[in-house]
N, C-alpha and C positions, 0 to 999 in steps of 0.2 A: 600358555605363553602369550605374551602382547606383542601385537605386529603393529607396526608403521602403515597408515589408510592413504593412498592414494586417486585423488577424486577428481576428475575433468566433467565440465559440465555442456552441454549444449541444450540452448536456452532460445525456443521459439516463442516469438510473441507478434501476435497483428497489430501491423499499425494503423493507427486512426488515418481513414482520409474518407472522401464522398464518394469514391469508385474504388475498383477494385485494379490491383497495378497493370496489367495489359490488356485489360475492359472499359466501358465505361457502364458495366453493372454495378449496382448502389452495393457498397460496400460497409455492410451495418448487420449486425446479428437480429436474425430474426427466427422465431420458433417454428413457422410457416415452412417445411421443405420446398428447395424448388424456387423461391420467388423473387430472387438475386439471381437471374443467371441470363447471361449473353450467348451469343452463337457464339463467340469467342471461345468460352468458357468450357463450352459443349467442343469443340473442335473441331465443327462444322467443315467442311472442306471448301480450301478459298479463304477463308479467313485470318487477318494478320494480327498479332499482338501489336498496341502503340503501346508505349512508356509511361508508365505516371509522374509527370514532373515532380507533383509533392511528395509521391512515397519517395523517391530520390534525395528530396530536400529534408525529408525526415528521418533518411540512414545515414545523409551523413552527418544530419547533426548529431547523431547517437557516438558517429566514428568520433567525431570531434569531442565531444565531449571525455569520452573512454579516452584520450588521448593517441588512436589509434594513428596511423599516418597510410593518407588517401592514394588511390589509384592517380595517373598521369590520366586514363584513359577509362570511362566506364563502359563497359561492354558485358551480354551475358554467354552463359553457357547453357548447352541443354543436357540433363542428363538421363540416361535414354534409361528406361525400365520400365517392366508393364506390373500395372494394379488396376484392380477394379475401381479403385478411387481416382484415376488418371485418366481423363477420357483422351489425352493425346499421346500416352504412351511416351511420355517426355516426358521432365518438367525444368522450366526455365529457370537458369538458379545462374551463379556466381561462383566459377570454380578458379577460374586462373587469375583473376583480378579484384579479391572484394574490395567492398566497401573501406574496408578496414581491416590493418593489419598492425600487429606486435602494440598495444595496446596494454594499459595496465589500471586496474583501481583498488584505490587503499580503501577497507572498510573495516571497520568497527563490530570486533567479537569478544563479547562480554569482556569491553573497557581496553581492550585490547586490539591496537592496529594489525592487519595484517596486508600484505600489498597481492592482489592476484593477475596473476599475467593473462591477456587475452590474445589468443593465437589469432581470429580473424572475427568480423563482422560481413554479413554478407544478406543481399536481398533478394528473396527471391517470392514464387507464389505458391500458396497453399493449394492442398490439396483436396478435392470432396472428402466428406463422413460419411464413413458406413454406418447403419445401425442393423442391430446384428438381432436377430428374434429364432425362436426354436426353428420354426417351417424356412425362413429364406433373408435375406440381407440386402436391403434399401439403400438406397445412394442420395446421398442430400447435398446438390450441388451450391448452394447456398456458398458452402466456403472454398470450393473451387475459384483459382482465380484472387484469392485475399491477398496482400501485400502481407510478408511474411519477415521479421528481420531475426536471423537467426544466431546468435554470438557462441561461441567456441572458445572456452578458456583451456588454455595449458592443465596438464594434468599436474597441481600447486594446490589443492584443498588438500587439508587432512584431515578435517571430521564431519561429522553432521551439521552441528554447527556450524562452521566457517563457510560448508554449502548454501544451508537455507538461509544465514547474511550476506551471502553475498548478493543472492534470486530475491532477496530482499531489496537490496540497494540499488540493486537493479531497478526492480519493479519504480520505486519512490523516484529513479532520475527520466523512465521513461515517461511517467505522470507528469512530472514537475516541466518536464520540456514540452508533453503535451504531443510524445510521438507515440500513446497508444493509452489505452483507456488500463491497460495492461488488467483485465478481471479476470478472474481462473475459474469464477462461474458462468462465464459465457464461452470455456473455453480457449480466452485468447492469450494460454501460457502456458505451455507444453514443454518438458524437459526430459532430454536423454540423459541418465545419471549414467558414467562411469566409473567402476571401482577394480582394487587392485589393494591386496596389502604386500607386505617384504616388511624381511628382518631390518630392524633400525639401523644396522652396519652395510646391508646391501648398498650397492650403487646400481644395481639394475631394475627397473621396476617388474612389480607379479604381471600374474598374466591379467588382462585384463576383460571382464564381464560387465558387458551394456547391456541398462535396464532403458526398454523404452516408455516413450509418450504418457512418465508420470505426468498427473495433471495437477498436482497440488503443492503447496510447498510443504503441508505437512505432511505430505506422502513421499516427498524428497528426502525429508529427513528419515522416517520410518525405513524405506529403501533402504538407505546406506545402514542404518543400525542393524537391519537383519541382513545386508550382504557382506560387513565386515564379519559379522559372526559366522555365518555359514562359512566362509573360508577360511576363518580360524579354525575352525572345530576341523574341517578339511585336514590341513595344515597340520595341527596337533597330535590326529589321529594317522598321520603319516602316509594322508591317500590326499596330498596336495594336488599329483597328475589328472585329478578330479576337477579340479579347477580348470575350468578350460576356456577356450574364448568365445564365447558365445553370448548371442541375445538371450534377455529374459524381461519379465513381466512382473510388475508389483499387483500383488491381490489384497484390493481392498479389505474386504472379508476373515480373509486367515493372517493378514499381517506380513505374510513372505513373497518371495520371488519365485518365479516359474518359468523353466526354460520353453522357448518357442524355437526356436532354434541354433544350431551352430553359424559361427561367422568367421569367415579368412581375416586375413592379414588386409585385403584390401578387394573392395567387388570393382569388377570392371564395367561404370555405368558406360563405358566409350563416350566421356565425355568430348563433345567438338563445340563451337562457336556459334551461338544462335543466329542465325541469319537473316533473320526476317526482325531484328532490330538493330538498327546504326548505330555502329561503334562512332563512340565522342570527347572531345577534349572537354577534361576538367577546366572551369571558370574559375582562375584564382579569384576574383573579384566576387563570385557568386560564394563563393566557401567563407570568404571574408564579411560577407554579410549574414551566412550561415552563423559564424562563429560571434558576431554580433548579437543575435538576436538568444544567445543562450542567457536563461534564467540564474536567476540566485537560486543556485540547486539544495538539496536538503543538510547537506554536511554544513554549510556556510549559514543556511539559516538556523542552524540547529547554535552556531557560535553565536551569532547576534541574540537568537532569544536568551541565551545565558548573562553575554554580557554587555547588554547594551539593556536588557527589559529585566532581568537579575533573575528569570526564572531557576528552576531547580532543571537537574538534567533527568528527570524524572519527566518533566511536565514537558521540555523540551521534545524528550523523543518520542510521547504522545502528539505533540501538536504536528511534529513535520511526519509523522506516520502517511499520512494523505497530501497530497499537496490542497485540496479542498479546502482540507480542517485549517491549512498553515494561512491559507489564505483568508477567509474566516477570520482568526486569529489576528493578522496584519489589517486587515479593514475593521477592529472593533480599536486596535490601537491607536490607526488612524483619523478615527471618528471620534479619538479625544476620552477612552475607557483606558485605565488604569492597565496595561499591562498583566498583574499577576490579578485582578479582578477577574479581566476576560479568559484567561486562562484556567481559572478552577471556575467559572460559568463554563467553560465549552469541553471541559473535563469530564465535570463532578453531572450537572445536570442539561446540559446537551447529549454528551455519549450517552447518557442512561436512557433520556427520551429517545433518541433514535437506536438503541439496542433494546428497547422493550417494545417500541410500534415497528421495527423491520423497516424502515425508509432511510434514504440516505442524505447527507446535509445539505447538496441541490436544492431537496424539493421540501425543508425544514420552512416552517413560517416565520419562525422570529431570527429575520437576518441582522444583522448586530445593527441597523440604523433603528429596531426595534428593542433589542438587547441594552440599546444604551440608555434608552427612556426607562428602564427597569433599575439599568446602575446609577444614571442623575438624580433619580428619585430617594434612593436610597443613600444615596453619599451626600444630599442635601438633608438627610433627618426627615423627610417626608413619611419614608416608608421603612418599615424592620427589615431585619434578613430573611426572616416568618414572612410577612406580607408579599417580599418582592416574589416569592417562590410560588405563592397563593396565586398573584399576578400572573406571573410566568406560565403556570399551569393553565388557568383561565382562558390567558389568550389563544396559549395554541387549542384548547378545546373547543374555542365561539370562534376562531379565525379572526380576531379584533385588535384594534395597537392597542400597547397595552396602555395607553395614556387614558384608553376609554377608563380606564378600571382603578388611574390613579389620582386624588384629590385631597386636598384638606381635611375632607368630610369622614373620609374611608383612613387617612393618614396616622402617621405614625404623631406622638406628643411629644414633641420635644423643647417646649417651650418652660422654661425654669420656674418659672413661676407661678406658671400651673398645675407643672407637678407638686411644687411645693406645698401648698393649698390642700393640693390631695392628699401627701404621704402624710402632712399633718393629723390630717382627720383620721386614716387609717393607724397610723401613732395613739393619738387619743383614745381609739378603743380598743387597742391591744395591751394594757400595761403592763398584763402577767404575764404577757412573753415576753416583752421589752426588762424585765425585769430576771427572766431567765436565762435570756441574752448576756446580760450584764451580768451574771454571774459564772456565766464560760459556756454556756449552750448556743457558741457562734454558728452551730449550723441552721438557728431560726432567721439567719439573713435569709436564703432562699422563703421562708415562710412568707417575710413582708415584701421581697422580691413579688411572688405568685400573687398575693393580696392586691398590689398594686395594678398586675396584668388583669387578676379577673377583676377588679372596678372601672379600669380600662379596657374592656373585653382585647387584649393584646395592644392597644396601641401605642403603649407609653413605650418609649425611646427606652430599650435596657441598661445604657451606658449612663445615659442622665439619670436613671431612675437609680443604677448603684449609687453610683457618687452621691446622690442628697441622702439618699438611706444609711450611706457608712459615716456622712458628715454628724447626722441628727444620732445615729445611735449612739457612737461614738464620744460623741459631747454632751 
């Protein structure tokens, strides 16, 4: 039988700043255990958390964006429970007040809108890493202390899909605003999946089982495809009471979940009011500058590249994939390159160079004020489509512009009456093809095409070179 998936996400991601939110330890992923951390952090006795103004000013442009509607009053909460990853047996979080509440965003699942409700946004700080070895377990307080902004949607997904686009679109508006580098190989995207199925007529929802601190989005998806199944087969087999509320765990390796433990209806962190930072009035004029400075986020850029640069929605939802790439993209169009040129150049042979060398378009050599001397050369008949590529390759191997590598000398022939001269002579001493031609053997165009290339070891223009070749045989 098919059951109805019900799926709430909570969705942790570090935001970018230079400290960490109640330190002023450098707040930057480093592989080095240990070398980010304050007495703060440690929870040294006597010492106060201050506030980070920016991670502040980067949750709530998250809230504002999400359409969430903001506290009167920002204040935190501490909530008490002890871990080895907690050196203060606390951790300072946002319970009675977040950042951001009732909140909602439409995204886009295969062509398909769908609107997801977000129950709250809220800020708070990360906790140390354990790393975990056969003999004993390491504490790496590095991300002790991180500014953490953690989002909570309503339980409104109903599949694998709908989840991993929405951790999607996610990810592309925390980029695009520039409130987190949001990379899941550094760690800095961690998701609590919850799931639940019921009969498609129920109005009550199943019980519900949280998998914790997936780290991946392909792991998000994987999750939900093997815990709707598990509780189908449950379910089916009439040992549903099996289903029960508890934590569990996604195993890389075998594909399924594993229970870690049972969970109630609600733990009692006794949450109270953190004290040791001042509670403070919202700045409407500060929100409003907030809301000012938000970007042309990826949905709206993704309508402009359609219909203002005529791209396909194909190439569209490649380009705004990154905010980098879109950027990229915007400064080669800026810079006076053809729109759908620079779009199958940052498609076709950018991605491929930077998914064959492992680097990413930052630290790429040919930024498009180089890319464009590759396209003026070529859209002026200097250079083939073959040569620019030849070009393009060269540079980035010697680290050179590529104007060293482009001239007259090396250049494309596009001059008419030069080639004419040429295809002449080559005419001259082919007659017995020219004569096989003319009796229906049209596939010897390409023969005097090739002739033509190898006397000009490539450099004859291929468009001028058809045109005189279909004028002269033809007649």
């Amino acid at each position: 039988m098919k059951y109805k998936a019900v799926i709430g996400l909570e969705m942790h991601c570090e935001i970018k700043s230079n400290s960490k939110v109640f330190s002023s330890a450098k707040n930057e992923y480093d592989e080095l255990p240990n070398c980010n951390v304050s007495e703060i952090d440690m929870a040294f006795p006597g010492m106060l958390p201050v506030l980070n103004k920016e991670c502040v000013r980067k949750a709530l442009l998250a809230s504002l964006v999400l359409g969430c509607k903001q506290p009167d009053y920002i204040y935190f909460d501490r909530k008490n429970y002890y871990y080895p990853d907690l050196p203060k047996g606390y951790q300072i979080t946002q319970m009675h007040a977040p950042i951001g509440v009732d909140g909602k965003l439409v995204i886009d699942v295969n062509g398909k809108e769908k609107e997801v409700l977000i129950h709250d946004i809220h800020l708070e700080e990360d906790s140390a890493s354990l790393d975990h070895y056969s003999d004993a377990t390491l504490i790496d307080y590095n991300r002790c202390g991180v500014p953490l902004l953690e989002l909570v949607t309503e339980p409104c997904l109903n599949s694998a899909e709908e989840a991993v686009a929405f951790l999607e679109t996610i990810r592309r508006i925390y980029q695009y605003c520039d409130i987190s580098d949001a990379d899941t190989k550094k760690g800095q995207i961690r998701c609590d999946v919850n799931v639940s199925i019921m009969n498609e007529e129920d109005k009550t929802l199943g019980t519900k089982v949280e998998m914790k601190n997936v780290n991946s989005f392909s792991n998000v998806y994987d999750t939900i495809i093997y815990e709707i199944e598990r509780q189908s087969k449950l379910k089916d087999s009439g040992r549903y009471d099996e289903v029960i509320q508890e934590t569990r765990r996604f195993d890389e390796e075998t594909g399924t979940t594993i229970r870690m433990r049972g969970k109630v209806d609600a733990v009692d962190y006794k949450y109270f009011v953190e004290p040791n930072i001042p509670k403070y009035k919202l700045n409407n004029k500060w929100l409003e500058e907030i809301k000012k400075s938000i970007p042309m986020l990826p949905k709206d850029r993704k309508k402009m590249y359609i219909e203002k640069y005529l791209l396909s929605e194909y190439d569209a939802n490649i380009i705004i994939k990154e905010r980098i790439t879109a950027d990229y993209f915007e400064k080669c169009v800026i810079l006076g390159i053809n729109p759908k040129t620079a779009a199958n150049w940052l498609i076709v042979q950018i991605v491929a160079y930077l998914n064959k060398n492992d680097i990413e378009l930052k630290d790429f050599y040919l930024q498009p004020e180089y890319l464009k001397q590759i396209t003026d050369a070529q859209e002026k008949g200097i250079i083939s489509s073959k040569q620019a590529k030849e070009i393009f390759n060269k540079s980035l191997e010697e680290k050179r512009e590529p104007n060293n590598y482009i001239s007259m000398d090396n250049g494309q022939i596009s001059d008419e009456k030069e080639l004419n001269i040429l295809i002449e002579n080559i005419l001259s001493n082919n007659t017995k093809q020219i004569e096989e031609y003319k009796n229906g053997k049209t596939n010897l165009f390409d023969y005097f095409v090739g002739q033509v290339m190898k006397e000009t070891k490539g450099k004859a223009n291929p468009i001028v070179t058809k045109k005189i070749l279909k004028d002269k045989l033809d007649n």
